[in-house]
N, C-alpha and C positions, 0 to 999 in steps of 0.2 A: 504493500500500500504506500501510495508517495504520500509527503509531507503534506500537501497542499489536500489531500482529501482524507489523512488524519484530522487535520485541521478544522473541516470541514463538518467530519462525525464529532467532535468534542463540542463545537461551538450547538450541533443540532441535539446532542445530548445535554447542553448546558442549556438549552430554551425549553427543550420537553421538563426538567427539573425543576424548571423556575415558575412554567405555567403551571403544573402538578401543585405544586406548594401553594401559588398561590388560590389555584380551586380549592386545595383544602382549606385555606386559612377564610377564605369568603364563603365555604360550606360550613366551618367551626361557629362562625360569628353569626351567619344567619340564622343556627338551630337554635341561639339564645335571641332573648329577648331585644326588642328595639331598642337602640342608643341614640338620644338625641343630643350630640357632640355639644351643639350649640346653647344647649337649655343649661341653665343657671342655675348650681344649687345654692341653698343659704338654712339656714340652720334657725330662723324662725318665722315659717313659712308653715302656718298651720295646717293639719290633716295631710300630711307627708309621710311615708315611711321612709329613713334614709338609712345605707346599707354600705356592705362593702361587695361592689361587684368583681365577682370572681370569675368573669368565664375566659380570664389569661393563665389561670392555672389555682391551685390552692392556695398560695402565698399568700403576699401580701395583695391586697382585694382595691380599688379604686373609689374614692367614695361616690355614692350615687342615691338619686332617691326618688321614689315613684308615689303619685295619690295612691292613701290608703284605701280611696272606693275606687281606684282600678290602680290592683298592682302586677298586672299582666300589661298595662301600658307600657307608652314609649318611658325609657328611664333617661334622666337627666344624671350628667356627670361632674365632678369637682374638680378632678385632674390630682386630690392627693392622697397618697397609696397609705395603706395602714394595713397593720396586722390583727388590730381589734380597734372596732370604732365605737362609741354611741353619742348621744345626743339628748338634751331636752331644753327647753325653755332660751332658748336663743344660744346654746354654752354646745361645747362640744370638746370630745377628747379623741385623741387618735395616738394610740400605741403602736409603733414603727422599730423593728430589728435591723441595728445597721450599724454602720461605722466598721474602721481599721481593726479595730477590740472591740467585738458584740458586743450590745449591749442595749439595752430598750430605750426610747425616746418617747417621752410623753409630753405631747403637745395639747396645750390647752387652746380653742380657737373661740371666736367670736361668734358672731350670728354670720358675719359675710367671709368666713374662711381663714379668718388673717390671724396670724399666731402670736397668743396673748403673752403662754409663757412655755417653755420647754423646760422638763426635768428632766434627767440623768438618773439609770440605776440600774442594779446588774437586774441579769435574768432574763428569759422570754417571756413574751408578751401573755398574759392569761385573762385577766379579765377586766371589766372597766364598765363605770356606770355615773352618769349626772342623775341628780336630785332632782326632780319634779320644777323646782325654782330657778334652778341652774346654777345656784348656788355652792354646793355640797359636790365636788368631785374623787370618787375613787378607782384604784388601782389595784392591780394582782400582777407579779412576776413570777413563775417557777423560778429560782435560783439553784435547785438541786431537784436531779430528778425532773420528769416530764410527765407523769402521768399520776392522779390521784389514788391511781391502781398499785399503786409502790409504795415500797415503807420508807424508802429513804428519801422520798419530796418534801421540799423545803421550798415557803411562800415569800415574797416579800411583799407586805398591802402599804400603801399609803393612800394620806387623806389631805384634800387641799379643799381649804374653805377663798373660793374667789371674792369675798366679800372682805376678808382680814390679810389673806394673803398667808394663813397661817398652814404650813406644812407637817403634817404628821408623819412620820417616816416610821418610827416603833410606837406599836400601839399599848401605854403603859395598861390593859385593862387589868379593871376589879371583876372576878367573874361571882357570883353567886355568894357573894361577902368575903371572897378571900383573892386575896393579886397571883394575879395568874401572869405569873413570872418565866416558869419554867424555860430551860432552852429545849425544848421541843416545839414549841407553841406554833400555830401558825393559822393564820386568819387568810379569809378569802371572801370572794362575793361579797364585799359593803354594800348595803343600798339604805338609802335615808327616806323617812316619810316628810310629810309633806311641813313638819316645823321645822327639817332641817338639823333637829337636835335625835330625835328619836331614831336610831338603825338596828337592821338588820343584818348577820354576818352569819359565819361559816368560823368552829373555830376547833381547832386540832389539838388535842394535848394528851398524855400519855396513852394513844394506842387509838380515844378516842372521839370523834367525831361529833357536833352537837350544834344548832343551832341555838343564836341567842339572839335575844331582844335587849339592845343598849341605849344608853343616853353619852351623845356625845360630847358635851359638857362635862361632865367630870369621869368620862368613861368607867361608869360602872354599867353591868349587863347581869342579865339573867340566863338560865337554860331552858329554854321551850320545847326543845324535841331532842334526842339523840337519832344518828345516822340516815339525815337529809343535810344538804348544799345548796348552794348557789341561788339565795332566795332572791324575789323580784317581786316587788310590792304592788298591787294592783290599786288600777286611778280610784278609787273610794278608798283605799287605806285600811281595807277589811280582811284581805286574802294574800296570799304570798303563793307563787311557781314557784316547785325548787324542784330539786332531783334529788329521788333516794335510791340506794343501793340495796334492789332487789334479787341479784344471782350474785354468784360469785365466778360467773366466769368472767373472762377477760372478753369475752368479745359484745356480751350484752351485759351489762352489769347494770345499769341506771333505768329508771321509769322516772317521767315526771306525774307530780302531784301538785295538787291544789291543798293551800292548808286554811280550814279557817279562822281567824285569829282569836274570834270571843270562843268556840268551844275546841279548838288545836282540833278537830273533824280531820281527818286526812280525806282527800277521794282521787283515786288515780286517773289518768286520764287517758283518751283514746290510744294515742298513742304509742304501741306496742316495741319501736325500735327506740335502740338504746341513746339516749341524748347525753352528753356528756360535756355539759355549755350552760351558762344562764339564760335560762328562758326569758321574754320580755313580754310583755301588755299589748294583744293589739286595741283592744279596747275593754270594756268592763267585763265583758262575754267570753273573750277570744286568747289565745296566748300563742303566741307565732316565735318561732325557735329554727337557730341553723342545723340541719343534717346533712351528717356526711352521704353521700349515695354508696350505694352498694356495692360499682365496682371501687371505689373509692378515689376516684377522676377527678373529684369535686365537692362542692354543697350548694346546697339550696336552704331556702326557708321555709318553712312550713307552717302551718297554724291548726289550732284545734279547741275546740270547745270547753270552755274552763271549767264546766260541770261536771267532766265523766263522758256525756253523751257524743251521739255524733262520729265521725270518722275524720283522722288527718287530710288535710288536701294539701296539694302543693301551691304557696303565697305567693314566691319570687323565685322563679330558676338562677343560678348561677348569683346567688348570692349567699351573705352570711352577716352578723351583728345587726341584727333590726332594732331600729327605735323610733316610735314614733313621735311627729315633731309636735310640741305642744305652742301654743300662741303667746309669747314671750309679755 
């Protein structure tokens, strides 16, 4: 074969490879949801769900958000990437893994995206929640260990109040009248009710597991349940999503619940695959949560019925961290 029609076969193998890729990459985008490049997000912008859209891969996700009465619509994008986003009342946080020496970024943003304050701390990214006000901001890093499923995980929670500026970085808590000091300890899933001062947590100490009811003022707490997680307060302030540890295997191990707070009722809910994430509120009725899909390619959101009743549907393909925007 002479040079000139090597040449020839490379350049016509180099166009068949280039169109291929790019059919795929325009079949990839098409199977997910509409993207409207040009639409504007902002973060108080009421009856929105905003998300992190994944359909570039699992990682870190794009922020995006679609109307909560149609979240099969076209999605509107932010352009900034995060590992765990949420939002409420004009405030937003967005958890990002990165730098020379990993390490988590947490950025606090405005209503129009713009970055209020950045913190610095070890660990991966795990969980993150605003207060109802926008006031009350928290945080979860794994620093040891990855999975709730291991004994040797290690959390690290902070709390920043945007209104004082005041950063909690160790949570000195009182638990049930005695300081709960131990170096085992470790907190997870914060969420504040609607004074700001009253929260909910997730808190780990010798072996075990427990949900408490705190006041954030002079952090003393109580123990409400032993072996449920990752509570999330619904808009009345009456019921909590969390997830409890129904099997012990490693591949389903979580069911979510509904708990209610005046008589601690547990009721499970439709739901039958395993969630491993903080639930959130789609409304007073509903509770919409990321799942991973089956081959494990990705996540989606889903929602389901905060009674028990009913069957999961899928909310948002190709997303994950849902929170809905409240009117600032």
């Amino acid at each position: 074969m002479t040079t000139r029609r090597r040449l020839l076969v490379l350049v016509a193998v180099a166009l068949a490879l280039t169109i291929g890729l790019t059919g795929y990459v325009l079949r990839s985008r098409g199977d997910a949801a509409a993207v409207s490049p040009s639409g504007q997000v902002r973060l108080d912008t009421p009856g929105r769900i905003l998300f992190r859209d994944t359909a570039a891969g699992a990682g870190f996700g794009q922020l995006a958000s679609v109307p909560a009465a149609r979240p099969d619509g076209p999605r509107s994008t932010g352009g900034l990437l995060c590992d765990r986003l949420y939002a409420n009342h004009g405030t937003g946080i967005c958890l990002q893994r990165k730098g020379p020496v990993p390490a988590t970024y947490v950025t606090v943003l405005d209503s129009g995206l713009h970055q209020v304050r950045q913190v610095r701390t070890a660990g991966f990214p795990n969980r993150a929640r605003v207060s109802a006000s926008g006031r009350m901001l928290s945080w979860t890093t794994f620093v040891q260990g990855d999975s709730y499923l291991r004994d040797d995980f290690s959390t690290r929670t902070s709390i920043l109040d945007t209104r004082t500026g005041r950063l909690t970085g160790s949570i000195p808590l009182t638990l049930d009248g005695r300081p709960c000091h131990a170096s085992d300890v470790n907190y997870w899933g914060v969420g504040f009710a609607a004074d700001d001062n009253t929260f909910y947590a997730t808190v780990r100490t010798g072996g075990s597991t427990c949900l408490v009811q705190g006041a954030y003022r002079n952090w003393t707490a109580r123990t409400l349940l032993s072996n449920v997680e990752c509570p999330s307060l619904s808009p009345d302030g009456t019921r909590l999503v969390l997830k409890k540890r129904v099997n012990a295997s490693a591949n389903r191990p979580w069911r979510l619940y509904v708990l209610d707070l005046a008589t601690l009722v547990e009721t499970p809910l439709a739901e039958q695959h395993s969630i491993d994430g903080q639930a959130a509120w789609l409304d007073g009725h509903t509770v919409m949560y990321g799942r991973v899909r089956p081959s494990g390619d990705g996540w989606d959101v889903w929602s389901v019925p905060a009674d028990g009743s009913g069957i999961p549907r899928l909310l948002i393909p190709d997303a994950a961290s849902p929170s809905v925007q409240g009117a600032p």
